[in-house]
N, C-alpha and C positions, 0 to 999 in steps of 0.2 A: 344889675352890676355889670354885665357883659356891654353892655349898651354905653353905659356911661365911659368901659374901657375903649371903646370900640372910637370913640369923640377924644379920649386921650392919647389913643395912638397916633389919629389923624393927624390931631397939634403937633405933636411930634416926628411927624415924617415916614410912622412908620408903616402909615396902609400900603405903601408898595411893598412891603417884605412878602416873601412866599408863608404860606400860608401850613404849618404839616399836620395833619389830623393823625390822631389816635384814638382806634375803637376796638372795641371787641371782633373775636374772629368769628361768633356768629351770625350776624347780620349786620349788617349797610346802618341798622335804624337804632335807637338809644332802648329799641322794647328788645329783653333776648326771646321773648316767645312770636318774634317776627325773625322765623328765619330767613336766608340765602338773599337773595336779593327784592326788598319789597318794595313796590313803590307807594306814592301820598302818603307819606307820614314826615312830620315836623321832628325835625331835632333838637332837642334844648339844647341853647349852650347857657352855662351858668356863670364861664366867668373864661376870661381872654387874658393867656400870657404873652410875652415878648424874651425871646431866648436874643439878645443883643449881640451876643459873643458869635452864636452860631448864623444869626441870622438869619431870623424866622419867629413866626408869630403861631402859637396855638392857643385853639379852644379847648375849654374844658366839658367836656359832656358829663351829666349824671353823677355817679359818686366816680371818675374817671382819678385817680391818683398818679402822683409825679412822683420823682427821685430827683435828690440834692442833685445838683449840677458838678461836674468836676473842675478843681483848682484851676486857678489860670497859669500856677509853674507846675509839671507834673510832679509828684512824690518819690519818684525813683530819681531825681536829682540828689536824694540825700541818701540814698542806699548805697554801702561799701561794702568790701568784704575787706576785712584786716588781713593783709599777706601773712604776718607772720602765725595768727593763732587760728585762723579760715572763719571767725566770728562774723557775722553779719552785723552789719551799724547802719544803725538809722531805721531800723522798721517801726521802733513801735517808745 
C-alpha cells in the first residue's frame, strides 16, 4: 500500500514536500526491544499520508495512530460570552 502511495504522490507533485516522521521515544527502529540508538534494521512503513493544509507528507510505521486534523475556521470564532447574563454561547 505504501508503494502504490508513494507512485500517487509523485503524480501529484507531492515528493518534494518535507517529509515528518513520528516514532516512539524508545528507539530509532519500529522493534521497542531495540533500544537508544541501533543500527541495520529496516523500518516498515505500512502506509503514506499527505497533511496538504500543513504541508508535509508522513509515514505510518507499525500500529503507529493519528488524530483528526483540526478545522480549517477555528472554533472559537463562535464562542461569546452574553454581556448582560455572563452565559457562554457557542461551545457545545
Amino acid at each position: 500500500e505504501a508503494e502504490q502511495k508513494i507512485e500517487q504522490f509523485t503524480r501529484n507533485g507531492w515528493d518534494k514536500m518535507p517529509i515528518c516522521m513520528a516514532k516512539t521515544q524508545y528507539s530509532f527502529s519500529a522493534d521497542p526491544a531495540l533500544k537508544n540508538a541501533p543500527e541495520g534494521f529496516d523500518l516498515p512503513i505500512r502506509d503514506i499520508r499527505a497533511s496538504l493544509g500543513a504541508g508535509f507528507v508522513y509515514p505510518l510505521c507499525g500500529a503507529m495512530q493519528t488524530l483528526p486534523g483540526l478545522p480549517t475556521r477555528p472554533c472559537f470564532y463562535d464562542i461569546d460570552i452574553d454581556a448582560e447574563t455572563g452565559d457562554i454561547l457557542g461551545l457545545f
